[in-house]
N, C-alpha and C positions, 0 to 999 in steps of 0.2 A: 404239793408240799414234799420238801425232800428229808432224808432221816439227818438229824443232825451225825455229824463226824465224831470217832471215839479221840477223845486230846491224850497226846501220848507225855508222858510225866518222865525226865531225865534230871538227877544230881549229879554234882561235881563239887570236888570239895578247890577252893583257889587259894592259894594263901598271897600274901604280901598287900592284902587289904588293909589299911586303917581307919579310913573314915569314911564319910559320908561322898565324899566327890569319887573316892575308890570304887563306892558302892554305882553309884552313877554313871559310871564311866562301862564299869563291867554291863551294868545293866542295858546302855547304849547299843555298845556292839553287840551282845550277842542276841538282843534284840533285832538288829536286824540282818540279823541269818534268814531266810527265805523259808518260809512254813512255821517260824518262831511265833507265837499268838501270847506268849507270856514270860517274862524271867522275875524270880526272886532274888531276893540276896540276900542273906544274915549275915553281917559283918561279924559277928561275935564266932559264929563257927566257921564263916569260907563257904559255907552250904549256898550256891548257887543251883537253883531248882527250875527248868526252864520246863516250859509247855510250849505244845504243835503239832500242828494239826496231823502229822506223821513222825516215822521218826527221825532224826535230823543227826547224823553225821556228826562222831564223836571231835574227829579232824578238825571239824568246823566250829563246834565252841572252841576249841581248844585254842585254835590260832583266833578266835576273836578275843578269847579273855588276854592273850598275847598280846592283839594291837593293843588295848586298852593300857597291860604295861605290866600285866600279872603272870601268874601260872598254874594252870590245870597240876595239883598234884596227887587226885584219883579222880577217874573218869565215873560213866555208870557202872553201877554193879561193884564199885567200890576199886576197879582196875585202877592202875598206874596207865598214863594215856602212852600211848608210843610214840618215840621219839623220831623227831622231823625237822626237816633244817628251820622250821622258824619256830620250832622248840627246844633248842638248842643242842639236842642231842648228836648234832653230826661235826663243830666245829674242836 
């Protein structure tokens, strides 16, 4: 029997959500980031709350709330995420 794994707990706040398909959509991708085992979404605050099994690469939601059509605008720890060319920050 092996010891269950500690689930590691990351927020971000997204904004330009409004409904329920916004919610679905974010939740899609960054769902399937690699070691992701769970994502929230509270449409009412942007609070995206993702679970996995380790910790997972702030870069990596960030550009996945992107594909979806959104934008990371604090990472964990309540940071501002750093800008990257498919965050717009370099054009």
């Amino acid at each position: 029997m092996t010891a269950p794994t500690a689930q590691t707990l990351s927020t971000y706040t997204v904004s330009g959500m409004t409904c329920g398909h916004c919610v679905g959509s974010v939740s899609a991708e960054v769902g399937g980031i690699p070691g992701v085992t769970g994502v929230e979404v509270a449409l009412e605050t942007g609070l995206v709350t993702v679970t996995s099994d380790g910790p997972v690469d702030a870069a990596a939601v960030t550009a996945a709330v992107a594909e979806a059509g959104y934008e990371v605008v604090a990472g964990p720890e309540g940071e501002a995420p750093a800008a990257s060319c498919c965050g717009g920050g370099c054009h």
